[in-house]
Backbone as JSON Lines, residues from 0, in Angstrom:
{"i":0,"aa":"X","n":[-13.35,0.63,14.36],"ca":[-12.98,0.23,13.0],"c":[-11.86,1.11,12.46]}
{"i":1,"aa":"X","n":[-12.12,2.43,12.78],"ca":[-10.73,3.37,12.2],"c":[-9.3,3.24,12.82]}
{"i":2,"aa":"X","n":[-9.7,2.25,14.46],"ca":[-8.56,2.15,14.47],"c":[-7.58,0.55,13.76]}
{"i":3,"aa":"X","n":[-8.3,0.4,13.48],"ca":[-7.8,-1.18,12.81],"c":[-7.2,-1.06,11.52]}
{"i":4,"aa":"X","n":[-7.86,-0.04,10.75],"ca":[-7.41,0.99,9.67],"c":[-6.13,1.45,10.01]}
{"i":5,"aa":"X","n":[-6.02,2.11,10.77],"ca":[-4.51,2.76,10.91],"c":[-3.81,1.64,11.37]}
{"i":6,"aa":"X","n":[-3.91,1.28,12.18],"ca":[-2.86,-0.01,12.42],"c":[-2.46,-0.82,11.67]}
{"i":7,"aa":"X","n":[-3.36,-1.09,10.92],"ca":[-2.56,-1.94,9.46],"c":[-1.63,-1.14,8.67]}
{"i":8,"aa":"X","n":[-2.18,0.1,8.76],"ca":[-1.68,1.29,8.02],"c":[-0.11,1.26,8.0]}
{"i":9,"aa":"X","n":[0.05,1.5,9.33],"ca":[1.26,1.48,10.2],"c":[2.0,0.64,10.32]}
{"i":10,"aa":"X","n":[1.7,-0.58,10.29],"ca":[2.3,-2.27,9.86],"c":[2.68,-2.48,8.47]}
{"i":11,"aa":"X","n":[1.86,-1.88,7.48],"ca":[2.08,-1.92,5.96],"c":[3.48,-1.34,5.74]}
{"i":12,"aa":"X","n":[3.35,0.14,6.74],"ca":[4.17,1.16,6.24],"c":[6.07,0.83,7.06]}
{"i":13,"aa":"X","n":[5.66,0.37,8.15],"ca":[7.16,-0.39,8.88],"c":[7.66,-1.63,7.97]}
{"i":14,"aa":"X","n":[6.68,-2.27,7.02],"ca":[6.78,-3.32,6.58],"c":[8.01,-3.02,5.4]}
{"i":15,"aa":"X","n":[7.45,-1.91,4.78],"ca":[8.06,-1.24,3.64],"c":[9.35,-1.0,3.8]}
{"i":16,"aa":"X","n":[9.38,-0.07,4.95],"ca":[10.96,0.24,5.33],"c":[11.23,-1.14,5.95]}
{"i":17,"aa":"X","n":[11.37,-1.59,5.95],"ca":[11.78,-3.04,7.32],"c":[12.65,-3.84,5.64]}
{"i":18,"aa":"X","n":[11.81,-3.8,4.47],"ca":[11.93,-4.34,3.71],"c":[13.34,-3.44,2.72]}
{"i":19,"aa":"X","n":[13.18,-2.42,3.07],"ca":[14.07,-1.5,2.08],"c":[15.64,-1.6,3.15]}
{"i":20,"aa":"X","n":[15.23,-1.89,4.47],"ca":[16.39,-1.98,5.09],"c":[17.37,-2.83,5.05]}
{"i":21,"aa":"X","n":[16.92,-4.09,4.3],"ca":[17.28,-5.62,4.34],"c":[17.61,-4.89,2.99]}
{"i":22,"aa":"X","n":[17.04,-5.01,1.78],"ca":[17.71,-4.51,0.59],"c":[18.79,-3.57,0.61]}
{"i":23,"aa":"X","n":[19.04,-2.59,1.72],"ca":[19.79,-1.84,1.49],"c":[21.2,-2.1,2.27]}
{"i":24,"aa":"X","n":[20.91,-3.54,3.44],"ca":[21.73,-4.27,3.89],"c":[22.71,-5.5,3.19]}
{"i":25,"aa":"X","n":[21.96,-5.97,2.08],"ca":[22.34,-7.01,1.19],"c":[23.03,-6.1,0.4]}
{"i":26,"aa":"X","n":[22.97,-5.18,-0.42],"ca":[23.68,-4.6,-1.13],"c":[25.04,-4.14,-0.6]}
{"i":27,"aa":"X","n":[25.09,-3.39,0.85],"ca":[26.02,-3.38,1.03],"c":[27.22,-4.77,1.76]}
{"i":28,"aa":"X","n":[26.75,-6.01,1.85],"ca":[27.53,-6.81,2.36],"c":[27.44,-7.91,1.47]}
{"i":29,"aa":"X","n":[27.26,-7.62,0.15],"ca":[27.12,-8.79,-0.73],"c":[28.31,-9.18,-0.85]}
{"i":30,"aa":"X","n":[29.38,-8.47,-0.38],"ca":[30.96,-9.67,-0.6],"c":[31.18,-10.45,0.37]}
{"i":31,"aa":"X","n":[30.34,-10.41,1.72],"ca":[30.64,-11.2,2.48],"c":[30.03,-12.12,2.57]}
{"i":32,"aa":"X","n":[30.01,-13.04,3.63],"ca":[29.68,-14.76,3.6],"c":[28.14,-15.28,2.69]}
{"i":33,"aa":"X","n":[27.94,-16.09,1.94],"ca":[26.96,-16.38,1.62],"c":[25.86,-16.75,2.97]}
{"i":34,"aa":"X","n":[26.06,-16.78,4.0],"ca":[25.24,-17.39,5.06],"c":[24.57,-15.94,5.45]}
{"i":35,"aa":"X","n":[25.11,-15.18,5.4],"ca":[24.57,-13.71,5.78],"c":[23.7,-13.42,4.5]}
{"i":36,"aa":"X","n":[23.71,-13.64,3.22],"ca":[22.85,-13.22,2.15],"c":[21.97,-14.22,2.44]}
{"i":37,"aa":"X","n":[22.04,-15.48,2.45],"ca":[20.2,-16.78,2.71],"c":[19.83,-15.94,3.84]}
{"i":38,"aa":"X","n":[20.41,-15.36,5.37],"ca":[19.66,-15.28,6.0],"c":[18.86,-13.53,5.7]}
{"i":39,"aa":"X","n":[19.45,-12.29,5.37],"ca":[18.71,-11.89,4.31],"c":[17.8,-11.95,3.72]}
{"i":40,"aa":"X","n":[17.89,-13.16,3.06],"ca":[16.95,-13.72,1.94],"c":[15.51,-14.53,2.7]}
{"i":41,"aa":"X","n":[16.33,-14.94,3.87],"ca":[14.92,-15.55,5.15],"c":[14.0,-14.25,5.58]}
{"i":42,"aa":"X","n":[15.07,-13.48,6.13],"ca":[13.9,-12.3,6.28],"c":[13.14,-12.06,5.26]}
{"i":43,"aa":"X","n":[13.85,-11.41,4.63],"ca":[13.0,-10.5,3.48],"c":[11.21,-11.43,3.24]}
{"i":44,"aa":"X","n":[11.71,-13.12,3.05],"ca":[10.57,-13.81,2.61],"c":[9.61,-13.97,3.67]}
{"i":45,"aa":"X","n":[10.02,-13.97,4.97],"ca":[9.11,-14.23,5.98],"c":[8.37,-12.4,5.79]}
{"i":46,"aa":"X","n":[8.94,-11.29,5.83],"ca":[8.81,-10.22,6.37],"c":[7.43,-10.17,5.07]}
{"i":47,"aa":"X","n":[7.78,-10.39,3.52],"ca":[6.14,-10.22,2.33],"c":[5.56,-11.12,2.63]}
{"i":48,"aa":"X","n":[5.99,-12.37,3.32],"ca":[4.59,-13.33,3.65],"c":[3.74,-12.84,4.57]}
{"i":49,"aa":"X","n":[4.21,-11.62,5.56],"ca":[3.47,-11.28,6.45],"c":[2.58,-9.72,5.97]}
{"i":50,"aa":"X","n":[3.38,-9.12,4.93],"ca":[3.03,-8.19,4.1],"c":[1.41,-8.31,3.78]}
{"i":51,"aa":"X","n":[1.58,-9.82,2.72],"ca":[0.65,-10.03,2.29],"c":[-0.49,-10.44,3.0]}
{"i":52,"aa":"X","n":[-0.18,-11.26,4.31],"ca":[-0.97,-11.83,4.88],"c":[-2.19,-10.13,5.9]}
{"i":53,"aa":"X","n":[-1.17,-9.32,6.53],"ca":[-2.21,-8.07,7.06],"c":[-2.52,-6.9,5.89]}
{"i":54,"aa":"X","n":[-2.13,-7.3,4.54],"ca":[-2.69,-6.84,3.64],"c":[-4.35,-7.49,3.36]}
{"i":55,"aa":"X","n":[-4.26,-9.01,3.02],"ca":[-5.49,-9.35,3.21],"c":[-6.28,-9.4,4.06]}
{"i":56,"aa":"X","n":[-5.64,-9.01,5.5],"ca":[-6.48,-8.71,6.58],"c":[-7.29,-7.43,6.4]}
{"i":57,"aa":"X","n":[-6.6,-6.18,5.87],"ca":[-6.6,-5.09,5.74],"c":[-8.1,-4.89,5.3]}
{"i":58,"aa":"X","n":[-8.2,-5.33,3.76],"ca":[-9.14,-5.68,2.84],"c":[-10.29,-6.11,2.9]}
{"i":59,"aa":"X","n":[-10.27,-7.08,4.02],"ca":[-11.41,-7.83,5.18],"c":[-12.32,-6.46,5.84]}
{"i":60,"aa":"X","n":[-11.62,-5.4,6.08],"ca":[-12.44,-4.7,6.81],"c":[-13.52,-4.21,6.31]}
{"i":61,"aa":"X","n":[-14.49,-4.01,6.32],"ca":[-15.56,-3.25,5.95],"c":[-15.15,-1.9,5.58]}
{"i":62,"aa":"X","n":[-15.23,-1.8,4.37],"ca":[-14.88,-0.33,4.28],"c":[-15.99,0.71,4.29]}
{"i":63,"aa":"X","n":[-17.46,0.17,3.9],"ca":[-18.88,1.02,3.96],"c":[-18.7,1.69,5.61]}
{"i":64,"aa":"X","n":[-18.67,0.88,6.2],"ca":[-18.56,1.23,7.69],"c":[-17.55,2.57,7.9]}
{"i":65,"aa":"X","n":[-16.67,2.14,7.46],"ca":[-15.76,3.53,7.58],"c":[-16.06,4.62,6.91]}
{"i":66,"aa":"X","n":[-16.71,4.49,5.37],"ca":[-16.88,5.74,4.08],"c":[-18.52,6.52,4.92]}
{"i":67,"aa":"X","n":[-19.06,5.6,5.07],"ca":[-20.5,6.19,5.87],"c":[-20.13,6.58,7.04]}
């Protein structure tokens, strides 16, 4: 169980940067082609749909199991 814990952990936390990287990619190439900002904009949305989705996985775990 603790390791399922960290592994989400670790997925949450790549998720974050993965996400700050794309933000920090759009900012710098916002003068160029609009086709490069939608696809940007594809990541970013696929990358919190998946956020959210091993977030609610996360949550699923039993946490008594782990605190005991």
């Amino acid at each position: 169980m603790n390791i399922a814990i960290i592994a989400h952990s670790i997925i949450l936390i790549g998720m974050f940067g993965f996400i700050g990287l794309l933000l920090h990619y759009k900012q710098e190439y916002s003068f160029e082609k609009r086709r490069k900002q939608s696809t940007v904009l594809a990541f970013g949305i696929i990358i919190t749909i998946l956020m959210v989705l091993s977030t609610i996985a996360l949550f699923q775990v039993p946490w008594s199991a782990f605190l005991s």
